[in-house]
C-alpha positions as CSV (number, residue, x, y, z in Angstrom):
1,X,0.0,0.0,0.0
2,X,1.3,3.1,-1.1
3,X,0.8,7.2,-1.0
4,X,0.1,9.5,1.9
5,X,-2.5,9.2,4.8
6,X,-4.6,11.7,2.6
7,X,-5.2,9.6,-1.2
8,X,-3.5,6.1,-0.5
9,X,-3.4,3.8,-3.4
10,X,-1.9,0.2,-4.3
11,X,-0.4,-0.8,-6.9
12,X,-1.4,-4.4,-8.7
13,X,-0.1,-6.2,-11.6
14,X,-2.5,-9.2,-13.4
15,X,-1.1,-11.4,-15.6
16,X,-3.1,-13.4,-18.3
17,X,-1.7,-15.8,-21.0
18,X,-1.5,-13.1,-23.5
19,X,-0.9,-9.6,-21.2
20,X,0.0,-8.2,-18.5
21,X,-2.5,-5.3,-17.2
22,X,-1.4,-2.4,-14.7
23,X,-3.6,-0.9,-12.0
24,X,-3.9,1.3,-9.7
25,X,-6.4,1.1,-7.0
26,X,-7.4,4.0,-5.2
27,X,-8.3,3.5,-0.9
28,X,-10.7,6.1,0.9
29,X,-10.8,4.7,4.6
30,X,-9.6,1.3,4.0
31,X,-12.0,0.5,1.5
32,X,-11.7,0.7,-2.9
33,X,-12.9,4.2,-4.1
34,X,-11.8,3.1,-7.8
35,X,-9.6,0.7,-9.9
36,X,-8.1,2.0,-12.9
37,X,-6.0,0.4,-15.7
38,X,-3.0,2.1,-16.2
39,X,0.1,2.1,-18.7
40,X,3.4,-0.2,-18.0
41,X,4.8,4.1,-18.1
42,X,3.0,5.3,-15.5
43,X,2.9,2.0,-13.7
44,X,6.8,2.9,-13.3
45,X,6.4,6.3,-12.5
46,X,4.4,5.8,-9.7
47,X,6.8,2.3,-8.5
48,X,10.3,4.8,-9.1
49,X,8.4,8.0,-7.4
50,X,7.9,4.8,-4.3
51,X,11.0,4.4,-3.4
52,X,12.7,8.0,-4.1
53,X,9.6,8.6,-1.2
54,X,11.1,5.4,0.8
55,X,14.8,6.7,0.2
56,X,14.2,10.0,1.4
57,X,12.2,8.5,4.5
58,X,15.7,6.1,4.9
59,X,18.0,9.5,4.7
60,X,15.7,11.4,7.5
61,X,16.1,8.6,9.8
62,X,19.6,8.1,9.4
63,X,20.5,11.4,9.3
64,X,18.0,14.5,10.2
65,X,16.2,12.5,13.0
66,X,18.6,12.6,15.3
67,X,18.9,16.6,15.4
68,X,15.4,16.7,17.4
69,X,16.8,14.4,20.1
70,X,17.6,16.2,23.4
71,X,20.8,15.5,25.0
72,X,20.0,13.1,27.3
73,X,18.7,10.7,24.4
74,X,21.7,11.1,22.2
75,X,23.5,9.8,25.3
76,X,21.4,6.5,25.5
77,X,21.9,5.5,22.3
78,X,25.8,6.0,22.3
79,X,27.6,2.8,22.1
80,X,30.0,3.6,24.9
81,X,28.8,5.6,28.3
82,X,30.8,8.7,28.9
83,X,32.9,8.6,31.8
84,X,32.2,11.3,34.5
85,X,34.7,14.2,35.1
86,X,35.4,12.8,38.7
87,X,35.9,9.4,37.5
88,X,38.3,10.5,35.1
89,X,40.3,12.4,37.3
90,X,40.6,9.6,40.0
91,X,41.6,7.3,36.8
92,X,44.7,10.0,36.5
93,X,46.0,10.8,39.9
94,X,46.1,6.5,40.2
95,X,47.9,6.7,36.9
96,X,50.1,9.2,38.1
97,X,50.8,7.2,41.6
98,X,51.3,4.4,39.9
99,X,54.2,5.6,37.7
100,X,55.8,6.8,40.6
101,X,55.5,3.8,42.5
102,X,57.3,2.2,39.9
103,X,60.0,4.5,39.4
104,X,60.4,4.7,43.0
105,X,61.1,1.1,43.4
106,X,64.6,-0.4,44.1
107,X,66.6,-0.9,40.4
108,X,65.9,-4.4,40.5
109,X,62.6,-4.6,41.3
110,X,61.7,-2.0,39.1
111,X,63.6,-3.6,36.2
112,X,61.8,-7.4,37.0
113,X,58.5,-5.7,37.4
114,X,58.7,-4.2,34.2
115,X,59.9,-7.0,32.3
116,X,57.1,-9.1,33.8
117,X,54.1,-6.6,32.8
118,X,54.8,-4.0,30.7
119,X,57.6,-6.7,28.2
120,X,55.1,-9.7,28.9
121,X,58.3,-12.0,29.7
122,X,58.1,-15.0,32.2
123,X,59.9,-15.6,35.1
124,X,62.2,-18.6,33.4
125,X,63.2,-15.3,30.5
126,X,63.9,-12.7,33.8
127,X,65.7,-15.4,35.1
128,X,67.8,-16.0,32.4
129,X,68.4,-13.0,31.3
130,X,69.2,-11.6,35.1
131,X,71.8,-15.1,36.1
132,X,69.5,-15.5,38.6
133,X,66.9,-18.3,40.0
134,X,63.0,-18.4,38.8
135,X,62.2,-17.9,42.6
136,X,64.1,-15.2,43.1
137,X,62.4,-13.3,40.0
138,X,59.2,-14.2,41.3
139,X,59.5,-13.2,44.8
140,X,61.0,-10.0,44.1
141,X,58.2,-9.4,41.5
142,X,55.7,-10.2,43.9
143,X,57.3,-7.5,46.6
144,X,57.2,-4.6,44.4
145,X,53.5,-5.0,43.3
146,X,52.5,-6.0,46.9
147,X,54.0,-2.4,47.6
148,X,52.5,-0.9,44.6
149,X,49.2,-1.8,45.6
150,X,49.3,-0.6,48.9
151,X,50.3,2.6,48.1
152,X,47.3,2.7,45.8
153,X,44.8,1.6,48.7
154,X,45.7,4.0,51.0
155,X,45.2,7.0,48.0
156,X,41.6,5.4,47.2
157,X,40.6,5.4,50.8
């Protein structure tokens, strides 16, 4: 069913043996007011004059709707939920902390630490590389982020 709220019309196609026949039917509320045999032309006219009206519909929801929404219902349909100034603060100053933390740790703490999260090596690599045991690696690792994390609970509390 096609056409506005006003004049709606449908469009039919009948097939015989021998032709094909075109028609347009016209609807006054929900019931036939006329049907009229038209040409394969303006059969097309009003099919192509369809969907230019179904494309523009298409373009207004994808891309003029949105300027009536209000603030609030942009943000709702955002895929990701903006952060809140406060929240993004606290994410900096433990960022910040953190850093210093590290840098404040003794050289070869700081070094293993490093290796283990930020080069993604395992304790047998540090161990290696350091002519040390695994053990060793691992309890010195363990140390500096048992310190690290205290230092960050006592700035979130």
């Amino acid at each position: 069913m096609y056409g506005s709220k006003d004049k709606s019309y449908e469009l039919i196609i009948e097939k015989s043996e021998k032709e094909i026949h075109y028609y347009i039917i016209y609807l006054e509320d929900g019931r036939r007011s006329a049907k009229i045999e038209i040409s394969e032309a303006v059969y097309q006219v009003y099919k192509n004059s369809e969907l230019r009206q179904k494309s523009q519909e298409n373009i207004f929801d994808r891309h003029i709707e949105h300027l009536d929404l209000t603030e609030v219902q942009l943000q709702r349909r955002a895929i990701h939920d903006e952060i809140d100034l406060e929240s993004k603060v606290i994410d900096k100053l433990r960022n910040k902390l953190l850093f210093e933390e590290i840098a404040n740790l003794p050289d070869t703490q700081r070094n293993r630490f490093l290796l283990y999260y930020e080069m993604d090596y395992t304790y047998d690599q540090i161990a290696q590389k350091e002519g040390c045991s695994k053990m060793a690696v691992k309890y010195s690792i363990d140390a500096a982020r048992k310190k690290i994390i205290e230092k960050i609970k006592k700035f979130e509390s």
